[in-house]
N, C-alpha and C positions, 0 to 999 in steps of 0.2 A: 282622685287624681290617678291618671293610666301610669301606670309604672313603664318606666323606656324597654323598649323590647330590644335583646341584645341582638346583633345576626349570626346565625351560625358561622362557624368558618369550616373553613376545606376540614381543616386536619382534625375537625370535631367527628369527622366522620367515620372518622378509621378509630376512633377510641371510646368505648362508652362510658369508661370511670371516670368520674366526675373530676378526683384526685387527680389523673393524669393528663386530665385538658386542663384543669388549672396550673396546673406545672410547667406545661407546654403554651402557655399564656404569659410566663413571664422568662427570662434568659437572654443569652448569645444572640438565641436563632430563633427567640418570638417571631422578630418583623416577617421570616422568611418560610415559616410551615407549609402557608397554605401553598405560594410559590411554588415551591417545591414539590410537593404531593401533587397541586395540576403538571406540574411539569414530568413527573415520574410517569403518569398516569397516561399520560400523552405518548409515550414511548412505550407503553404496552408492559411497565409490570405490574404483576399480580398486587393483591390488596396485600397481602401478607407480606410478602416483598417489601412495599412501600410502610407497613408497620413497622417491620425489623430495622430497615432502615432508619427511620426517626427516633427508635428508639436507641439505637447503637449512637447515634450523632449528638441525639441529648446529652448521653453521659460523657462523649467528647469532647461538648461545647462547653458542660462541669467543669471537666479536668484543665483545658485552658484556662477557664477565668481563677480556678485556684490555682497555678501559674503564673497571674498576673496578666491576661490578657483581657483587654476592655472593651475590647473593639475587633470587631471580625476582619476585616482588614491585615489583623495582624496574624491569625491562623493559618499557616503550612502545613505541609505534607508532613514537614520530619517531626511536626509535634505531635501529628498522628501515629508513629509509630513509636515515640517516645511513652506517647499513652496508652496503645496498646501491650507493649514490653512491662508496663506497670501495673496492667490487666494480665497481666500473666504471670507476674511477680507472684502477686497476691491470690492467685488460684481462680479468679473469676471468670479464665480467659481458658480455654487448653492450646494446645499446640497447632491440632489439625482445624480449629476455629479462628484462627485471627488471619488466617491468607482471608479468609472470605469476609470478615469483620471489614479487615481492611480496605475491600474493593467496596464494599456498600459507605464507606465514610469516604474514600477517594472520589465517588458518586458523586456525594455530596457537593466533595471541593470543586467538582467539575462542575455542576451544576454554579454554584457561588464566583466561578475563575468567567466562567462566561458571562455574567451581567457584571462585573466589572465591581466586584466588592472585593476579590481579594488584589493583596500586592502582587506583580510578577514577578515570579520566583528568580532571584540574581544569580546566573548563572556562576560557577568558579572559577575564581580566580585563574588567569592562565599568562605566562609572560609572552605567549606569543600574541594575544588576542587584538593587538592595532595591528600587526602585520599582517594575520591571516585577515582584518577586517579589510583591509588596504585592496587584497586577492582577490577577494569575493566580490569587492566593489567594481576593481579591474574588471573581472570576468562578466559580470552582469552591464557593466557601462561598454566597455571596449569591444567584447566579444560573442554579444550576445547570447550567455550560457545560461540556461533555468536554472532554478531555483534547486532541482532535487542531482545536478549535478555539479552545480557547486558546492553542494553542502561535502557529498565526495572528494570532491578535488579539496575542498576544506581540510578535511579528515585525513587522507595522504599529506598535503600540506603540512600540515600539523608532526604527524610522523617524521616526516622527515628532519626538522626543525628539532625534534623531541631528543635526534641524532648525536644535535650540538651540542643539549646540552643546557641546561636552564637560564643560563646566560649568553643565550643566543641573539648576541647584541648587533647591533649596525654594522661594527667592527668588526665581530667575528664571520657576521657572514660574507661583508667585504673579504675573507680573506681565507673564501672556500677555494677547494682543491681539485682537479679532478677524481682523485684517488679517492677524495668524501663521499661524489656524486656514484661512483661507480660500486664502494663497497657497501655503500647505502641501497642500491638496485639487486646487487647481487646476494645482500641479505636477506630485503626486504620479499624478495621475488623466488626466494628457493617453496614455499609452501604455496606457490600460487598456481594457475594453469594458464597456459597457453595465453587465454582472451585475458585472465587478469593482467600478466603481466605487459600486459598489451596496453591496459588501461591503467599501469602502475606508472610505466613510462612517458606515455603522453600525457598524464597529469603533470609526473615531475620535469619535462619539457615548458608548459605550460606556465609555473610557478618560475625558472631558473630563467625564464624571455621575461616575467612580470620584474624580478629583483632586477634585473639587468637594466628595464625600462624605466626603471624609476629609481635608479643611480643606486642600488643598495650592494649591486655586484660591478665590479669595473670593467668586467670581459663578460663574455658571452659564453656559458658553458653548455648550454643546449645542445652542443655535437658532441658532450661526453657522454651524455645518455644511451646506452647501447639500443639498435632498433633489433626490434623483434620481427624478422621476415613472415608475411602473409600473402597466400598467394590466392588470387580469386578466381570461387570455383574449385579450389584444389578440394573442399568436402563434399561429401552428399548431405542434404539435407536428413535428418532424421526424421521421418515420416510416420504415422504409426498406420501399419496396412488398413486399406479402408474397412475389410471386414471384422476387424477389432472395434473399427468405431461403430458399426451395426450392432454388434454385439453389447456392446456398453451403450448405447440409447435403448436398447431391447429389455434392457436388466433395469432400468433406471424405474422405479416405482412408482407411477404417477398417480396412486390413488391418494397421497398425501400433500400437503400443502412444500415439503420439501422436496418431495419427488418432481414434482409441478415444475417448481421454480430451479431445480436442477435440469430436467429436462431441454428447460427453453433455452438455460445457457449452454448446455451441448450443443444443443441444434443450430445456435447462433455461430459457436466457434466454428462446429463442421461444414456450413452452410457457406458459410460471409468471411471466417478464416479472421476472425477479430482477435486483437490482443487483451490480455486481459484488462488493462488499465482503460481498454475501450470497452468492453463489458460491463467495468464497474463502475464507468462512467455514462454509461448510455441514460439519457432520459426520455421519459415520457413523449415530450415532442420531439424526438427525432425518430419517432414511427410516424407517417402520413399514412393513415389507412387508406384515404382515399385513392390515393395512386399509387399503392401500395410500394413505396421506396422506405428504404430505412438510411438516416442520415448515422454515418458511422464517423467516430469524431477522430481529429487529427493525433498521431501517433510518432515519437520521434522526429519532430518537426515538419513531417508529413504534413499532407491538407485535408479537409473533410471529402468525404466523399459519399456517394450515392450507390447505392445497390438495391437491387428490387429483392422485395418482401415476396421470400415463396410463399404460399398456401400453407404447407407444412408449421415455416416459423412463425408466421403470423397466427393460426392455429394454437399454438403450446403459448405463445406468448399471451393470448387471450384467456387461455384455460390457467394457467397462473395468475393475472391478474385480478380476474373473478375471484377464484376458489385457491390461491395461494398466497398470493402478497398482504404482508398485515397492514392493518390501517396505518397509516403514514400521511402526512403535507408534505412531502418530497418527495421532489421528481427525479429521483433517482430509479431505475427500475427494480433493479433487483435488490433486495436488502436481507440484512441478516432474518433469521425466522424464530430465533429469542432477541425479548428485550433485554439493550434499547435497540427497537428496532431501527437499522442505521443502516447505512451501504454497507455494501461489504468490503473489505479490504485483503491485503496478501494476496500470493501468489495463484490460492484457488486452487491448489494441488490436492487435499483434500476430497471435493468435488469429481476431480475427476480418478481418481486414485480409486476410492470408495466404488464407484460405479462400473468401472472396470475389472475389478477383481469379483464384482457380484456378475459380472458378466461373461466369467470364465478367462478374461484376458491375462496372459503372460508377459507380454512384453515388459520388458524392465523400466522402460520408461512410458510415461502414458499422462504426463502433465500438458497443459495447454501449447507447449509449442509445437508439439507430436503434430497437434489436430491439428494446428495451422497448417504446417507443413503437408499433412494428408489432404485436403482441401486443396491449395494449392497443386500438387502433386494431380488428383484426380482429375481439376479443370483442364489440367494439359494434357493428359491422357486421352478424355474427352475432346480434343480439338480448340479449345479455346485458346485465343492468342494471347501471345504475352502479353499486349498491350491489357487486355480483358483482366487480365492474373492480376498485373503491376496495378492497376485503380480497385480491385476487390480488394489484395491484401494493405492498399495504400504504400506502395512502393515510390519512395521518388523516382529512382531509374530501372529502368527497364533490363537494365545489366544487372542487380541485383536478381531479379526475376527471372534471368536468364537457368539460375541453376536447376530450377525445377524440370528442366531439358534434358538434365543426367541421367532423372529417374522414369524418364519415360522410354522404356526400351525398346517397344513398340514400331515408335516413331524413329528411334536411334537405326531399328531393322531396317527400315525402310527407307533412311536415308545413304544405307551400305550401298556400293557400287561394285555390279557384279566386272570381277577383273579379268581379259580374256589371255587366255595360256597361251601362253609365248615356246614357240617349239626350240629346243636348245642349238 
């Protein structure tokens, strides 16, 4: 009689002692090895990577069930650190090892949080947390505000409230002050600049119309808010000179897979004048090679818009594709170049920061709004209409777009009017 032939599994693969596939056969995180290791793998780490990790996770998923835990479900973050603090107790752990212990078992939870095994973790306790829900609700029903600026306006919110006092009841805010609203601005607002407190005050404008509207304040104290005067046009934009930005696409290394995929995102920003959050969003289909347009996506409530594909962009953005971006199912374009390879995220200052200084550039500033600003700046130099500027940079109005008219002095000569001498 043929003896059952067992099937390998994923995670047999990464281990050849016999002892520690049987090991990893039974446990916590049996059901979920192989899982995981395809899924690590899929994201481009190393085989050694994906070892260390399994084996760090083993002896985590130990330390839980000698804790009392039965069921994965019940495994958090802070049990994780409770168990690495006890690997370190005991000498098994050093100091400069458990930040990195700790990200490969965080992996893990990420991995487990997103197929829906563990609990969501309960945020804390907070006494203001039905009012501020109340806001957020307000501002996403009433006033159609996004998601990553209410969380803001949350966040102020909250501060302010923080003001009163733990007992920051019905009551007491019924029986706010001017004098609260104003020393709460003028404390809150001494470490801020200019555009913060710009955005300190129309949140707490925003919040003082919300309580009022829904009976929690009896008067209307929204004219206690001091305004912060802004006058448009009163700056120049911050440009960075265009031959800084030659200089920094010149330095930029493209014999590497990171040279590659940095280049193409210079050339995008100098080119098309894109924001970062539209870089890091850009996918796959919103290049049409055929007609060579690039669909560049909507930005501060802006709308999508259309701009043609120079030769040039199109060009680096092919040559990174090929020979730089790692293997990915996402249509993301640009992604990070270590695993997990993912989009990227942040401000992207880095990127440009790095390639600038290798390109001899001084200017003090040199992060992505530089190069928009330079871009724009250049189009109108070159003749192109504001109308032309306002849909490159996705400007709703054209009055916005107007200020890049300060910096073209050229055009500013030529619009002087010679004055004829008047005899006394």
């Amino acid at each position: 009689m043929q003896a059952d032939v067992v099937p390998e599994r994923k995670i047999d693969r990464y281990f050849k002692w016999r002892r520690v596939r049987s090991r990893l056969c039974t446990g916590l995180l049996a059901p979920y090895w192989d899982d995981l290791v395809a899924w690590m793998a899929g994201q481009g780490y190393a085989r050694e990577v994906i070892r260390g990790t399994v084996q760090l996770t083993e002896a985590f998923a130990a330390y839980a069930v000698s804790q009392g835990v039965k069921n994965v479900a019940d495994l958090t973050d802070e049990m994780v650190d409770r168990h690495l603090d006890a690997r370190l107790r005991r000498g098994s752990l050093t100091p400069s090892s458990r930040r990195p212990a700790r990200g490969h078992i965080r992996h893990v939870m990420t991995f487990l949080r997103e197929r829906g095994l563990l609990r969501p973790p309960v945020p804390p306790p907070s006494p203001h947390s039905v009012l501020l829900g109340e806001f957020a609700a307000f501002l996403r029903d009433h006033r159609g505000v996004g998601p990553g600026t209410i969380k803001q306006y949350r966040i102020e919110a909250a501060s302010f409230l923080d003001t009163l006092g733990a007992d920051a009841t019905p009551e007491r805010i019924g029986r706010l002050t001017p004098t609260e609203v104003q020393r709460f601005v003028m404390v809150r607002a001494s470490g801020l600049t200019r555009s913060g407190r710009k955005a300190l005050c129309s949140t707490l404008r925003s919040f003082l119309r919300f309580l009022h509207l829904q009976g929690h304040l009896g008067r209307d104290l929204v004219a206690c808010v001091p305004v912060i005067p802004s006058f448009r046009l009163a700056r120049l934009p911050r440009a960075l000179p265009w031959e800084d930005v030659q200089h920094t696409l010149a330095a930029v290394d493209r014999s590497t897979p990171k040279g590659r995929r940095d280049y193409a995102l210079l050339l995008l920003v100098a080119t098309c004048g894109m924001r970062i959050g539209q870089i890091r969003a850009l996918q796959l289909d919103d290049i049409n090679w055929r007609h060579e347009t690039l669909r560049v996506r909507a930005a501060k409530g802006g709308r999508h818009v259309l701009v043609p594909l120079l030769p040039a962009v199109g060009e680096a953005i092919v040559d990174y594709l090929r020979r730089g971006r790692p293997p990915s199912s996402s249509l993301i374009v640009f992604l990070r170049m270590r695993a997990p390879f993912r989009p990227l995220r942040g401000n992207l200052y880095p990127v440009f920061e790095r390639n600038a200084r290798k390109g001899g550039v001084t200017a003090p500033v040199v992060g992505a709004h530089t190069w928009r600003h330079a871009c724009a700046t250049r189009m109108v130099g070159q003749g192109q209409s504001l109308k032309t500027v306002r849909d490159v940079l996705g400007h709703r109005s054209v009055e916005t777009t107007f200020i890049y008219t300060k910096v073209d002095l050229e055009t500013l000569r030529q619009a002087a009017l010679d004055w004829p001498e008047v005899s006394p």
